[in-house]
C-alpha positions in Angstrom: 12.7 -36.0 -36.6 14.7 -34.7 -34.3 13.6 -33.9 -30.5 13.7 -30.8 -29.8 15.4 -29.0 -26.7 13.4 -26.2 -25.4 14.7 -23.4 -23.3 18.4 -24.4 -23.7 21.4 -22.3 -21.3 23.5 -20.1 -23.4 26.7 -22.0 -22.2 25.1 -24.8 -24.0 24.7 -23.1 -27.2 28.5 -22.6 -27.2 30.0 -25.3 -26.2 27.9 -27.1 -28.9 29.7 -24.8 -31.4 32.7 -24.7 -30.8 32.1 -28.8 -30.9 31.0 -28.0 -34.3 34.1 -25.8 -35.3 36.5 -28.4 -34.3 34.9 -30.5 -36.7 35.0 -27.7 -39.4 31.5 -27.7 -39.9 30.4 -24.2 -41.8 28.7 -21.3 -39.7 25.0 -22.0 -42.0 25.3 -25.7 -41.0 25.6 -24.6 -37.3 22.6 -22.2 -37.1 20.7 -25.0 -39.4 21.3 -27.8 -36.6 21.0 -25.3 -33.8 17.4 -24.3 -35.0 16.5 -27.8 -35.8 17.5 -29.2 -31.7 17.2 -26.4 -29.9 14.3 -24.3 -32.0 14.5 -21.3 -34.3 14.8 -18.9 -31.9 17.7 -20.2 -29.9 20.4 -18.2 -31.6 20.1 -15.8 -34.5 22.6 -16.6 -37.3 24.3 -13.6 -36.8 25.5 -14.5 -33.4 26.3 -18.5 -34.4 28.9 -16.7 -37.3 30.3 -14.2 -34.3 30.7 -17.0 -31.7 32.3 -19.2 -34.4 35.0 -16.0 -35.1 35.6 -16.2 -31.8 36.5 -20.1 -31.6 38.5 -19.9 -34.7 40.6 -17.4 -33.3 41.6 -19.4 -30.6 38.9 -18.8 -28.0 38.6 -22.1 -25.5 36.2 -20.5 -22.8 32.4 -21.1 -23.5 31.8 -18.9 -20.7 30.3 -15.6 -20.4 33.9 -13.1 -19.7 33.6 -11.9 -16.2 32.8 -8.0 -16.1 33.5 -5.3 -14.0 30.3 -3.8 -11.5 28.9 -0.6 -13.2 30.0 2.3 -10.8 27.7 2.8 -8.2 26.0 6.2 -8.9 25.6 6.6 -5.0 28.6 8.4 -3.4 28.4 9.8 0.0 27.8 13.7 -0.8 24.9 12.5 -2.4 23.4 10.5 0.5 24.3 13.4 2.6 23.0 15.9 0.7 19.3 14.4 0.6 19.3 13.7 4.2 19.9 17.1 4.6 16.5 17.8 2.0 14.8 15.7 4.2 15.5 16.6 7.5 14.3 20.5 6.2 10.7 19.0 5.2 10.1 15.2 6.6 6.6 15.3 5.3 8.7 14.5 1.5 7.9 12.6 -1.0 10.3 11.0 -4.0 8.4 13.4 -6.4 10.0 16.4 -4.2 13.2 15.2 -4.0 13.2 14.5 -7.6 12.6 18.2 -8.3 15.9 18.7 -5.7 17.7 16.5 -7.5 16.8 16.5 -11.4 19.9 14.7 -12.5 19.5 11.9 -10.2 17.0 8.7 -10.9 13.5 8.4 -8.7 15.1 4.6 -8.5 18.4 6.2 -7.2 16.6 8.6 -4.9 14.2 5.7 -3.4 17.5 3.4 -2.9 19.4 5.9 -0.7 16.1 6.8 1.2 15.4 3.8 2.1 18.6 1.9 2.0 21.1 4.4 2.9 19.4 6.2 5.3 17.2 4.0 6.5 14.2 6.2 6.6 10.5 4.3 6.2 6.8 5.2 6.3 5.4 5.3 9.5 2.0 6.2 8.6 -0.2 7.7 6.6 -3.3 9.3 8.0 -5.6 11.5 6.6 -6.6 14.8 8.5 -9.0 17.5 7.9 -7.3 20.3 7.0 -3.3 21.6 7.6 -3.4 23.8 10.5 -2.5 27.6 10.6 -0.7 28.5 14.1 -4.5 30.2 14.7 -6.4 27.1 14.3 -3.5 25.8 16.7 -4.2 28.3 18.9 -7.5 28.4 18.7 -7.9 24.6 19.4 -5.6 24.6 22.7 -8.2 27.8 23.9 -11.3 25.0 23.6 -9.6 22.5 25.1 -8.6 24.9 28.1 -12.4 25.9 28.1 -13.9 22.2 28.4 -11.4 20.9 30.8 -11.7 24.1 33.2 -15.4 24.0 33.1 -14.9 19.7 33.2 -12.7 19.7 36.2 -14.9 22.6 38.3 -18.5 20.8 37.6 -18.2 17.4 35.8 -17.8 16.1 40.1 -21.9 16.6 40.3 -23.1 13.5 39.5 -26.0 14.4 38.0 -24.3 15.8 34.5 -24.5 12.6 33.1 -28.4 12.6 33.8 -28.8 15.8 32.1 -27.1 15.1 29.2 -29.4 11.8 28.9 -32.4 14.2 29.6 -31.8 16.8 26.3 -32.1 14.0 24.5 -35.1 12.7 25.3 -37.2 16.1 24.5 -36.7 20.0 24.9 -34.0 21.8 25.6 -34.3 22.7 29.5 -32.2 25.2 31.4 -29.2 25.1 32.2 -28.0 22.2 29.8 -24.6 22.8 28.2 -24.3 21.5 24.9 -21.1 20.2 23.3 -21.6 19.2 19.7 -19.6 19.8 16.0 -19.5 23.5 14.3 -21.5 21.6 11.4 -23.6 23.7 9.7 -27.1 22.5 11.3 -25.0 23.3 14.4 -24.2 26.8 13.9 -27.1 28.2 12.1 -28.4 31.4 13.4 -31.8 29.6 13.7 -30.3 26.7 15.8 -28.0 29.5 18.0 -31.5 32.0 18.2 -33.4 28.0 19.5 -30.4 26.8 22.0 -30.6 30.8 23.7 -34.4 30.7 23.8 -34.2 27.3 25.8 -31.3 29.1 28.3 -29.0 26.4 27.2 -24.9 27.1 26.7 -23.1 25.6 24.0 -19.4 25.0 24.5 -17.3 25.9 21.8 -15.9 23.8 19.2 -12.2 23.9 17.7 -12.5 24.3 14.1 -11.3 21.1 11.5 -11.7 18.4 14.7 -13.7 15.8 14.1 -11.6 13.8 16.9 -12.7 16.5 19.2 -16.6 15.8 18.6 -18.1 13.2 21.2 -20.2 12.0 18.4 -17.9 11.0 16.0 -15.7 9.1 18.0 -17.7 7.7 20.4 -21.6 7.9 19.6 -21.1 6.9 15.9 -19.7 3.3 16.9 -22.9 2.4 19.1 -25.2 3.8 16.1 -24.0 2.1 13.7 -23.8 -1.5 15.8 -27.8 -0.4 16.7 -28.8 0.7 13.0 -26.6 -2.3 11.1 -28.7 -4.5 8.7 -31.9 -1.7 9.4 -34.0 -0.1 7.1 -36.5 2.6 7.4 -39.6 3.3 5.2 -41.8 5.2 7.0 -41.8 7.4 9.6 -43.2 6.0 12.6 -40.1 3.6 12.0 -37.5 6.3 12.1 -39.5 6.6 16.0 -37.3 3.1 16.7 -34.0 5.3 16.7 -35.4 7.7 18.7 -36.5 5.0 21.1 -32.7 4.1 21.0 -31.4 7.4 21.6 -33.5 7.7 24.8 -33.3 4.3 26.2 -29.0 4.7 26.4 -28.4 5.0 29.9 -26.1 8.6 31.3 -23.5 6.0 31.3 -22.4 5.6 27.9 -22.5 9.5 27.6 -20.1 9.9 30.4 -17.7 7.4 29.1 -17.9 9.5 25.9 -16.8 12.7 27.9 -14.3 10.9 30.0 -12.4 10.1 26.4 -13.1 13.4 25.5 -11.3 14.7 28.2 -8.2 12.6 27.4 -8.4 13.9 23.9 -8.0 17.5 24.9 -5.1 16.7 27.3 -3.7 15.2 24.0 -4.2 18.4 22.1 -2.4 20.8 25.1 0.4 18.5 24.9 1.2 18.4 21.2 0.3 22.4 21.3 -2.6 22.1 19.2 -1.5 19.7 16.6 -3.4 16.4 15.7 -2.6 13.7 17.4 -2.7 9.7 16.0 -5.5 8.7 18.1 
């Protein structure tokens, strides 16, 4: 039995024949001992009876014959041509530029995005809703609203008591709500309660979340507070409403001061979202 050799380099292959064809051996008696060291699948017997030719006619080299680079489908009017694509919409994909180009690979496309030009993906963050220039407009009007009314009363120190105080039971006069446009929130019923009570609500930009005290502040203390919880009845749901009334005017206010920094945000990118 013979041992066999497994996974042998091509180069090794070769030289082997063209040992073999120096010797005069036939092409069938190659492939046979071929197969039997080196495995059946080694080298078809096609390919032994071509690389033999090739010895017989005077070949030396075992070698693979150097070749030349495939031409580089990459020229510089293409490069500059999709930087120009791209500098029209940055918010582009491959898939768009594919439809630009049709006769140009999504391969190609991806090297000279990120190769040639250098471009790369900064981020990729969800938001609500692609704003209109109204919704723009509409959001830098609230934030003008809150900080005007902010900077002229927010100095009394008892806002923070008052916003602890509407959550602890009825709605007494003079509070100013600031809450979501959700649709609990803006029911007639809930407008026709908050006017009864002689409270104001504050108006809220449409498609911000980021804008809402609750979701960005409130949520993160509720959910350290209600982690691991469960509630089957309800004179247990009464324990969150414990919690809701036991957080001091402190942790409101914080929630307003980063509010406030929020809307600044807003004026200064004229409405737009902003990262954080």
């Amino acid at each position: 039995m013979f041992k066999t050799i497994d996974q042998p380099a091509d180069c090794e292959i070769r030289s082997v024949i063209r040992f073999l064809t120096a010797k005069n051996v036939s092409a069938a008696e190659f492939h046979r001992q071929i197969s039997d060291v080196y495995g059946p699948n080694a080298m078809s017997s096609s390919k032994v009876h071509m690389w033999v030719r090739a010895f017989n006619d005077g070949r030396e080299n075992a070698q693979d014959e150097p070749r030349s680079d495939r031409p580089s489908v990459i020229t510089d009017d293409l490069v500059k041509a999709v930087d120009e694509k791209i500098r029209e919409d940055r918010r582009f994909t491959i898939s768009t530029l594919a439809l630009e180009f049709p006769n140009v690979g999504r391969t190609t496309l991806h090297k000279v995005v990120s190769e040639k030009l250098k471009f790369r993906k900064l981020c990729a963050r969800c938001v609500p809703r692609l704003l209109t220039e109204e919704h723009k407009l509409k959001r830098m009007a609230c934030a003008l609203d809150f900080l005007d009314r902010y900077h002229k009363e927010a100095r009394d120190n008892n806002k923070c008591s008052r916003l602890q105080n509407k959550r602890r039971g009825l709605l007494t006069s003079g509070v100013v709500l600031l809450h979501d446009n959700a649709s609990p929130h803006s029911a007639i019923n809930t407008q026709n309660l908050i006017r009864s009570f002689g409270g104001e609500q504050i108006d809220h930009p449409p498609y911000s979340p980021v804008m809402a005290q609750s979701d960005f502040h409130l949520f993160r203390y509720l959910k350290e507070f209600l982690g691991g919880k469960r509630f089957d009845t309800a004179d247990e749901v009464k324990e969150f409403q414990d919690w809701l009334s036991s957080q001091a005017a402190d942790v409101y206010e914080v929630g307003i001061q980063k509010l406030v920094e929020r809307y600044d945000k807003c004026l200064n990118k004229h409405g737009k979202y902003v990262e954080k």
